[in-house]
N, C-alpha and C positions, 0 to 999 in steps of 0.2 A: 859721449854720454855725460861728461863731466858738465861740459855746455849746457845740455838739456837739462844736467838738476842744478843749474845756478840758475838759469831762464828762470826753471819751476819756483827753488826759492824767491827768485826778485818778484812772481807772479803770486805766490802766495802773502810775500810783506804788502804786494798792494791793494791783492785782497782785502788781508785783515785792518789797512789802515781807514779803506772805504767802509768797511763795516762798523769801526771803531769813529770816524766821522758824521755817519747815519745816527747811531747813539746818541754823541754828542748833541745833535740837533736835534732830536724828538723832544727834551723838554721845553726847548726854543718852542715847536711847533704847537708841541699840548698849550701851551698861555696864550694862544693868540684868539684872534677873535673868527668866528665861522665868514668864510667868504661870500657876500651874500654881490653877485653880480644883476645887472639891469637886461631886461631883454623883452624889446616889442611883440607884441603880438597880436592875433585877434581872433574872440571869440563871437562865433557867429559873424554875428553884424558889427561886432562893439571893437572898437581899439582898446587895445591894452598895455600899460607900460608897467611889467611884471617883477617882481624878484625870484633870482634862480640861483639855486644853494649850490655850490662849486667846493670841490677840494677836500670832503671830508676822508675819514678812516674806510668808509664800507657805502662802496658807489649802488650796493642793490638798495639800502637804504635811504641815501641820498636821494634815489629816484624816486622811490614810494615818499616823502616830504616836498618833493615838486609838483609830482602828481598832484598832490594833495592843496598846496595853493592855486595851481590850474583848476581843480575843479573845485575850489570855493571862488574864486575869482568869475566862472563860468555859470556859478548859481548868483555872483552879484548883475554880472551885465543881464543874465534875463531878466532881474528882478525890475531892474529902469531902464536899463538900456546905457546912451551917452554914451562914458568912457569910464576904466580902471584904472587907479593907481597905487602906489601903496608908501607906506612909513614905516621904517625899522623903526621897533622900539624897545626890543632887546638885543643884544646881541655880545653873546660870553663864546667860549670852546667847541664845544655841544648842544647848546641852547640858542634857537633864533625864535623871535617872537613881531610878528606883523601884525599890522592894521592894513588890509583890502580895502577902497572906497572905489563906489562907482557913483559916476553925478551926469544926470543926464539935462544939467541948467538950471530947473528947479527945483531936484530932489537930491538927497543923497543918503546911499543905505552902505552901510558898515558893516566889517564883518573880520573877527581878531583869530588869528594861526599862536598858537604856542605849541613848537615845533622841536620834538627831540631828537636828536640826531645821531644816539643811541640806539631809535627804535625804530624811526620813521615813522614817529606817531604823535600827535599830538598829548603835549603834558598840563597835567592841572592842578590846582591847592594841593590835593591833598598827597602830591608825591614828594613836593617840600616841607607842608606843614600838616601837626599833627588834625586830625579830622574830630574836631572836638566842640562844645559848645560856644566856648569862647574866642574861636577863629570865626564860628558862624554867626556868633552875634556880629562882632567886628565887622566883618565883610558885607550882613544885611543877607537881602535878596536882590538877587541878579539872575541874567540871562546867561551872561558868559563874562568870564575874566580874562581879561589881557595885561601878561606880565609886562613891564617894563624898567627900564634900570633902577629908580629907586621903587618900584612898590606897582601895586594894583591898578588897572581902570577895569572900572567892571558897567558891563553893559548891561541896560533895564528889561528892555525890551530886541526882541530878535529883527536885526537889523538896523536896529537903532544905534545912537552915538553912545562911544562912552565916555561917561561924563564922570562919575564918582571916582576919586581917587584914595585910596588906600595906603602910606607906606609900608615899607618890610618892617621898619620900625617898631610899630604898634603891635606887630605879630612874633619877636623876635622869641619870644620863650614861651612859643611851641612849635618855633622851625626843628626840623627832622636835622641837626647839627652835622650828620654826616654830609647831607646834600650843599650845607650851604654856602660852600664856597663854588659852586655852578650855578647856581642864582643868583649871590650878591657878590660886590665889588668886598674883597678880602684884603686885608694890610697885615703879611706875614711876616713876623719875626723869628729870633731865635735868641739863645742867651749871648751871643755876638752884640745885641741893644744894650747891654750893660752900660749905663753911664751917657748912652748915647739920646739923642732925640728926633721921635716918627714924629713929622708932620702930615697930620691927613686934610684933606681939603674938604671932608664932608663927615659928618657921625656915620659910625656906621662898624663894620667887625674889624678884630683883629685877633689871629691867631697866633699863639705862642706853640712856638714846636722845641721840646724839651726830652734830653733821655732821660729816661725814667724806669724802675723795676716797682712796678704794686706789689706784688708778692712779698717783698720786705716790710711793707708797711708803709714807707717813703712814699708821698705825693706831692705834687704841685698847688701852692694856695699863692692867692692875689689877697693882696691890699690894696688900695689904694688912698688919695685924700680925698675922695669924692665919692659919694655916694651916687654918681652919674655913668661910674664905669663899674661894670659889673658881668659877672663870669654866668656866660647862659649853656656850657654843655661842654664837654670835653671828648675826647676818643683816646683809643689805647691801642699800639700796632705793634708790633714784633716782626722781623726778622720772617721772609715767606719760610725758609730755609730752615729756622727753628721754632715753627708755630708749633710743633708735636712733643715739643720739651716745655717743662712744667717750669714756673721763674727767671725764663727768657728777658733781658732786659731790653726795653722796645724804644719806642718815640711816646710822647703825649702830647698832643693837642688839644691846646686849651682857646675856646674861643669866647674873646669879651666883649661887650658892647659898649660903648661910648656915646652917651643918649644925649649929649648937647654941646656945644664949642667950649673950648677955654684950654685951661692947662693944666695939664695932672702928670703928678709921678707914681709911678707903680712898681710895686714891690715884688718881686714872687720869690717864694722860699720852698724851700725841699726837704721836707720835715714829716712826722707821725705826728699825726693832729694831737694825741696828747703830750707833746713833748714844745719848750719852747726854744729849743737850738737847735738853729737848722744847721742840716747837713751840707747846703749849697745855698746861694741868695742870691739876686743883683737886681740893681733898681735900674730905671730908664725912666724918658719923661713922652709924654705924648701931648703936640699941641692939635686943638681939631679948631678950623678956619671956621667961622659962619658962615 
């Protein structure tokens, strides 16, 4: 007996070490990029050399997003015939975004996937950005838009090339802040940067993740020396465990843009906007490459 419950112990320590190992590597797995493999095929009469989305969290989903390039890939070959190919030209966690081409020698018609993999459904503007006058002046008219790493192509006409390009940039303050580290390439800090220096190789977000209590009054402000970095949204979280108690002290996230190359220091202080001695402070430097 004594055997069987040492067995069981050594069988429960490796239990809990494999379960304690799986943890460890889900936030590894959350930052990676969706696995988008290659795979021939043919529709109807037409060859095809396709992309097939592999690996996700919820394989019923996964399959309804393949579905769904098979059959826009199967409305390009009737429309000329030749052959299909395709171009990643997004691709984050949960977000894949293609360009479909079929060319049959002397035609070629286009046809763009923004692919949630959340849902198994295609995503659009307005579930990043606010749905508002001035995204739609910005963007014009179009057919369809297809996301890509830095920003928009948006197609004129159905089937037609996309040609106009948009960045995230020009739209940055009326993105939906919560979204937008699924959409765009994010540079995350924390107050560990004190003193220290982010090199980014392109303009573009950076999130500051800070503990914080609103309820006292205390928030997070930027300075900076430049009037080119600039705080476009923030968020507020607490503890899942003590969402139902009132002055829970949480994280904040502050996220800033950085709208052209050079070299800036920044400041953030933790203070009641009427008071001028903060509570907490630390500067850092951030260079952005052309």
């Amino acid at each position: 007996m004594e055997a069987l419950l040492l067995k069981g112990g050594a069988a429960v320590k490796i239990l809990l070490s494999s379960i304690i190992l799986l943890l460890l590597c889900f936030p590894c797995f959350a930052d990676q990029q969706t696995t988008v493999l290659q795979e021939q095929a043919v529709l109807g009469k037409v060859s095809a050399t396709l992309p097939y989305i592999d690996g996700s969290n919820d394989v019923g989903l996964e399959k309804k997003a393949n579905a769904l390039i098979r059959e826009t890939a199967g409305k390009l070959a009737k429309e000329v015939g030749g052959s299909v190919s395709y171009e990643v030209k997004l691709n984050r966690p949960s977000l894949v975004s293609l360009l479909l081409i079929a060319d049959n020698g002397r035609e070629k018609v286009f046809a763009g996937l923004n692919l949630d993999l959340t849902t198994g459904q295609e995503f659009s503007v307005t579930d990043f950005f606010v749905d508002n006058e001035q995204v739609k002046n910005t963007l014009g008219d179009y057919e369809k838009v297809l996301f890509a790493e830095e920003g928009f192509y948006l197609q004129e006409k159905k089937y037609g090339a996309y040609v106009k390009f948009v960045p995230y940039t020009e739209l940055l303050s009326y993105m939906r802040i919560g979204e937008a580290g699924r959409i765009m390439q994010v540079a995350k800090v924390t107050g560990a940067a004190a003193g220290k220096t982010l090199i980014m190789e392109k303009c573009g977000l950076l999130a500051l993740k800070m503990d914080a209590n609103p309820s006292t009054g205390y928030g997070w402000q930027m300075s900076a020396n430049s009037a080119a970095v600039k705080t476009v949204g923030s968020s507020f979280t607490i503890p899942r465990e003590e969402e139902a108690r009132l002055g829970t002290p949480g994280v904040e996230i502050m996220f800033l843009n950085v709208e052209k190359p050079g070299t800036y220091t920044i400041k953030m202080e933790y203070k009641r906007p009427w008071e001028k001695i903060s509570l907490d402070n630390f500067t850092f430097t951030v260079v952005v490459k052309g």
